[in-house]
C-alpha positions in Angstrom: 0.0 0.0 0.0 2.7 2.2 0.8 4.3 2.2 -2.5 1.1 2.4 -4.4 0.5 5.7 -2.2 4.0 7.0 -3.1 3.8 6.1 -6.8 0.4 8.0 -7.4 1.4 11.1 -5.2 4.3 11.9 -7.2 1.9 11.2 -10.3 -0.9 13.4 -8.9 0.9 16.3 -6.9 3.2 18.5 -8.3 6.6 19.5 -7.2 7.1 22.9 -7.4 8.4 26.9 -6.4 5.7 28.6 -7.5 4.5 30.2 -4.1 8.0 31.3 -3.6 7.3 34.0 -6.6 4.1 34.9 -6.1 4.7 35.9 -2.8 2.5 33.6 -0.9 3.2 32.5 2.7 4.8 28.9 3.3 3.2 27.7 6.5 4.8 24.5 7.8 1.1 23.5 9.8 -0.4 20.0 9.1 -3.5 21.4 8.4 -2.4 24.5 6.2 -0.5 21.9 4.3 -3.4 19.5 3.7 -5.7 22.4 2.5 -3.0 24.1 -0.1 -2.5 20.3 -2.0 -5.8 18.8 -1.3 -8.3 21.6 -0.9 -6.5 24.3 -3.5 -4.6 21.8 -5.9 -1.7 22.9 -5.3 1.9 21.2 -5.1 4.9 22.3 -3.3 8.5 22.0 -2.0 9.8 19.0 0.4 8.7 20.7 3.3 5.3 20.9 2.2 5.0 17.6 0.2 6.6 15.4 2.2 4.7 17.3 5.0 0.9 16.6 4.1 2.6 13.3 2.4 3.1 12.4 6.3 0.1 13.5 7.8 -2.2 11.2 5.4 0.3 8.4 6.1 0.0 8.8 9.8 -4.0 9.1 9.6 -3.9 5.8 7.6 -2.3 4.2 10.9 1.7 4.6 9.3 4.1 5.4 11.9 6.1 8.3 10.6 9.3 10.2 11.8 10.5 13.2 10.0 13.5 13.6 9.3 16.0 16.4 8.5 18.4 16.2 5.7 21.2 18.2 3.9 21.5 17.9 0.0 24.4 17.5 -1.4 25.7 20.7 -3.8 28.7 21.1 -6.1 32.0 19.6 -5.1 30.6 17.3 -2.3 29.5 20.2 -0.4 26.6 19.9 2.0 23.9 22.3 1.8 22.3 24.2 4.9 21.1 22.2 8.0 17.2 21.5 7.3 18.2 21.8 3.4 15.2 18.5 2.9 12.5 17.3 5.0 12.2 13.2 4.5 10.3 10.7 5.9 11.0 7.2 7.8 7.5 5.5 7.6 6.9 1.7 9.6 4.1 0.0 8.6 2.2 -2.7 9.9 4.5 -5.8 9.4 7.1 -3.7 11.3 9.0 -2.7 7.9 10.6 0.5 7.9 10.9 2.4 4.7 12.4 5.7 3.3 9.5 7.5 1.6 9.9 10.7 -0.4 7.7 12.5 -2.6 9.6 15.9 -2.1 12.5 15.5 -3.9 11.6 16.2 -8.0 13.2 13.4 -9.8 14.2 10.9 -7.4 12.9 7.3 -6.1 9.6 6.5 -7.3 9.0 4.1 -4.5 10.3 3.8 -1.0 13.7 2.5 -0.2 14.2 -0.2 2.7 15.6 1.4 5.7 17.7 -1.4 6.6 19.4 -2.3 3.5 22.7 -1.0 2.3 22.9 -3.3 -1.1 21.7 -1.5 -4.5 18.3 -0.9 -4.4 17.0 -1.2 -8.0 14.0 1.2 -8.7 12.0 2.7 -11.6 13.6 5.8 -10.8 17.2 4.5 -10.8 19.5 2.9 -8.6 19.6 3.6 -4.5 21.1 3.2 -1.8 21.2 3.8 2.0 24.5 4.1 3.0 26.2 4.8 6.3 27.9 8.4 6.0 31.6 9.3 6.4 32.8 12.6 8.2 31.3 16.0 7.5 33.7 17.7 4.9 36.3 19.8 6.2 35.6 23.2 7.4 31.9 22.2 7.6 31.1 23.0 11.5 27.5 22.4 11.4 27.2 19.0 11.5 28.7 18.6 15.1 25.5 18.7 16.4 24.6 15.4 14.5 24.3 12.1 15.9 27.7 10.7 15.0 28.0 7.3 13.4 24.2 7.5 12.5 24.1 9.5 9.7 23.0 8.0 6.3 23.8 9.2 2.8 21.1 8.7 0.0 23.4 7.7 -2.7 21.5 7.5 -7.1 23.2 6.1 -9.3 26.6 6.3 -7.6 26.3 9.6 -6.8 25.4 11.0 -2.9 22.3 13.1 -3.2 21.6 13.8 0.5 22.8 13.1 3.8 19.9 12.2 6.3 19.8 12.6 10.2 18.6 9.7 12.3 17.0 11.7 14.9 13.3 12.4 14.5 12.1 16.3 13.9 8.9 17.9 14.3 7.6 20.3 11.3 8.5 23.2 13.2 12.3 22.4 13.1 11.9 23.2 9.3 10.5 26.8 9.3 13.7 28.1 9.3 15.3 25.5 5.8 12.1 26.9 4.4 12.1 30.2 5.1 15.6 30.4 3.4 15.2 28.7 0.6 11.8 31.0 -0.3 14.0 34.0 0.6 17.8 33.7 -0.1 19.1 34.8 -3.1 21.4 31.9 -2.6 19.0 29.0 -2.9 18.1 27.6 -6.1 14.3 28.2 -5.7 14.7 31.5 -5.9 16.6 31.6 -8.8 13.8 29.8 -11.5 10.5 28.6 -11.5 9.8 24.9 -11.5 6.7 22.6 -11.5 6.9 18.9 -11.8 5.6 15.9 -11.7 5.8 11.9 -12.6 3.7 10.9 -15.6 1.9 7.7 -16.4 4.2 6.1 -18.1 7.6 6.5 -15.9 8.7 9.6 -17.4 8.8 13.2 -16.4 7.2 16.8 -17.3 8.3 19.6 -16.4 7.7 23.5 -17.1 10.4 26.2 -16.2 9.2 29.3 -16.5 7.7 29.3 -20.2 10.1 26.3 -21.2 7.8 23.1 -21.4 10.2 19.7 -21.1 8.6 16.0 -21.7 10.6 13.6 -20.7 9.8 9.6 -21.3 11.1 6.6 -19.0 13.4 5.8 -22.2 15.5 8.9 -21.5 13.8 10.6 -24.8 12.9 14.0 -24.2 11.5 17.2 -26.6 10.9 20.6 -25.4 9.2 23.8 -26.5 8.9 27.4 -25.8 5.1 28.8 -24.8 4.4 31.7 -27.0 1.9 33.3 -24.4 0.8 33.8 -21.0 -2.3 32.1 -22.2 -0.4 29.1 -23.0 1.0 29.1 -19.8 -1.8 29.1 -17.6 -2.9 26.8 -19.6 -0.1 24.1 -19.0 -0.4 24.7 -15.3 -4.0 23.8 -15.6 -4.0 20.7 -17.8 -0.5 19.3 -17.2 -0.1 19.8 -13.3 -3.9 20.5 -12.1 -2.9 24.0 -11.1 -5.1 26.9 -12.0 -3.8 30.6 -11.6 -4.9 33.7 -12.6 -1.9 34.8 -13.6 1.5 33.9 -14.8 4.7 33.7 -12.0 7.5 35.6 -12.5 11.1 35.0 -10.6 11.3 37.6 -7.7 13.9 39.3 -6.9 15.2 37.5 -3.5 16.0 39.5 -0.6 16.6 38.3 3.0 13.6 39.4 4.4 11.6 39.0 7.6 8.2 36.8 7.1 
């Protein structure tokens, strides 16, 4: 049940920025998080998805920890403390599982917790792996649980480094409030919505830049002429309705 759940989430909910740019508030509340993907059709960023993600999970009788990550950037280095919310979810036979609908491209079912052998998936190769020392110079990872840190490695490559230690949503308002703020974090930078399709593949629209990508690696992409053709491909592609086309704003450090 679990991976069916996963699997149609990242089919049917969106990843994407787009309240970043049009200047909406980012509330990291259960219930404010339900209402924005269920009741307004909306998607989100990890905090949000994997947020409401956890909440149905724990209201169908899943035991669910959140937990904090740190993604890793260019040159191996580690991004800031509460960079990614995940989830470790138990389910009824006492299996403990890795689940993740927050991440864009990434695992499109849930990993087993407790292996550290390849873990073949639809969305690549994975693995769990124990984690090795903080780089050099990095300070803020002192605080960590040493030894029990866990690196989520695709296709060879490390793509985030996961604490053990189980975090409440509130831990996360301040990862969130930077990357919706700081002109240093990708998400200010671009827009981005996202989402699994049917068939294994990906679509994707960047500002007016529409990408389909299949499961075969095959991918075409067009320009949208106009802001009608926009709103448009948030409506029909992602299930988003606006009324009006996101810009990229100009981040600042600002007080929310």
């Amino acid at each position: 049940m679990l991976r069916e759940l996963q699997l149609r989430h990242l089919r049917a909910v969106p990843f994407e920025n787009l309240s970043v740019h049009l200047g909406d508030e980012i509330v990291l509340e259960e219930r404010r998080l339900v209402e924005k993907v269920v009741d307004e059709r909306r998607g989100g960023f990890c905090y949000e998805l994997n947020g409401a993600f956890g909440a149905l999970l724990g209201a169908l009788g899943f035991g669910v920890t959140l937990l904090a990550a740190r993604v890793y950037g260019e040159e191996g280095r580690l991004g800031i403390p509460y960079d990614h919310l995940a989830l470790l979810v138990r389910t009824a036979d006492a299996g403990e599982w890795l689940a993740d609908v927050g991440f864009g491209a990434h695992s499109h079912y849930p990993l087993e917790w407790g292996r550290r052998d390849e873990q073949p998936d639809p969305g690549g190769v994975f693995r769990i792996v124990e984690a090795g020392p903080y780089p050099a110079g990095d300070e803020s990872g002192a605080g960590s649980a040493a030894g029990r840190d866990l690196d989520v490695v695709a296709g060879g490559a490390r793509v985030y480094r996961l604490e053990t230690r189980p975090r409440a949503l509130r831990d996360f308002v301040a990862g969130a409030w930077w990357h919706s703020t700081s002109p240093e974090s990708h998400f200010t930078k671009s827009l981005i919505c996202s989402r699994l399709t049917e068939d294994g593949g990906r679509i994707t629209l960047s500002g007016r830049r529409l990408k389909a990508t299949a499961a075969d690696g095959a991918s075409g992409e067009n320009e949208l002429p106009s802001d009608e053709e926009v709103l448009k491909a948030y409506r029909e592609r992602f299930g988003i309705t606006l009324d009006r086309v996101p810009g990229v704003r100009t981040a600042t450090m600002r007080q929310r």
